[in-house]
Each structure stands twice: as structure tokens, then as C-alpha cells.
C-alpha positions, 0 to 999 in steps of 0.5 A, a space after each residue: 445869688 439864686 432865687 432860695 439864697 435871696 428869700 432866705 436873706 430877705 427873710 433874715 432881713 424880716 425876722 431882725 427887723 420885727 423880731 423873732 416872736 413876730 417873724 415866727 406868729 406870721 410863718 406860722 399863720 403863712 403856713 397855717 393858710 397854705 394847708 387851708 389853701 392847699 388841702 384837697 380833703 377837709 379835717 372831719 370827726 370820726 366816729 367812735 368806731 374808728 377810733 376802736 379799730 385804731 386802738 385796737 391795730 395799735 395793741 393800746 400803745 401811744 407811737 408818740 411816746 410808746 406807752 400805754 393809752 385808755 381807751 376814753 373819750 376826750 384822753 385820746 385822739 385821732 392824728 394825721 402822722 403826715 397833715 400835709 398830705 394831699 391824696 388820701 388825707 383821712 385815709 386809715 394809713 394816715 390816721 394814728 391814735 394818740 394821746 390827747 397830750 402827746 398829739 397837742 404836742 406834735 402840732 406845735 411845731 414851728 415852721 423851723 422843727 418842721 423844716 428840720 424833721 422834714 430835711 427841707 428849707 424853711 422856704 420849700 416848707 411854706 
């Protein structure tokens, strides 16, 4: 048995043995500590001028769910279309406009749809 084929069997093993609400509270705090860990740039808030040129680049439209988005404070927010990126984290061509709604969506994500959208093992993904 390789090393990725016991991780992965002993990570059955957890997740059967705690259950899978638990299994899945500890992967996400894992990785949750990991990006904390791993990330060379901090999360910052951007002025309201960032957010005009990005609304603006986008012609108003969410790419999330493809519709039209106001340009309102506290309706609309900035997104990192890849958060796990470690050069150029808060660089313009990592940042989207999206809906408030639509980006709260897209971060809960578990490990397992992150895997997946990734086409990567749940262990590659920690």
C-alpha cells in the first residue's frame, strides 16, 4: 500500500469512527489553518476605487452567476478567483467582483467539492 493509499484509508477509518459532521468540522478547520499557514500575502480591504475598476472591467456582470450586479456598498464584494495562490494573492488578475450572495456561496465549500473542482485528492488539497 502506498503512502496516499494508507492516508486515505486511515482517513475512512476517522470519518467512520467520528462521524462524518466531525470528519468534515476538522478538514475544514485543517485547511483553514493550512491557508493561514501557507499564505505569503494577507487578506486586505480594498478601497472603494478597486472595486469601481473591477465593476466596471466586468461591464456590471457577476461571473459567478452571469447577471447584472449594483454598484452598492455592502451588495457587492471583492473575490480571489483562486485563495490559495501564493504569488500575487491580491493582484488585479486574482481579484473578481461578485455578489455578496454568490462569493459567500463559493467559500463554503468542502474540502471534498474542492477536491473535486480541483481534480485533486482530498489528501493533495490539505
Amino acid at each position: 500500500m502506498t503512502k496516499i493509499e494508507t492516508l486515505v484509508h486511515r482517513l475512512s477509518q476517522l470519518q467512520i469512527e467520528y462521524g462524518l459532521y466531525h470528519f468534515q468540522q476538522a478538514l475544514r478547520q485543517l485547511n483553514k489553518r493550512r491557508l493561514e499557514i501557507s499564505r505569503t500575502e494577507k487578506r486586505k480591504r480594498f478601497p472603494w476605487s478597486k472595486y469601481q475598476t473591477l465593476y466596471h472591467r466586468q461591464h456590471g456582470v457577476c461571473p459567478l452567476c452571469k447577471e447584472l450586479m449594483p454598484l452598492v456598498r455592502g451588495e457587492i464584494e471583492i473575490d480571489h478567483k483562486d485563495p490559495n495562490k501564493e504569488d500575487g494573492f491580491n493582484d488585479d488578475g486574482n481579484l473578481q467582483l461578485t455578489h455578496k450572495k454568490c462569493n459567500r456561496s463559493k467559500s463554503s465549500k468542502t474540502i471534498y467539492d474542492l477536491a473535486k473542482a480541483k481534480h485533486k485528492t482530498v489528501i493533495e488539497c490539505l
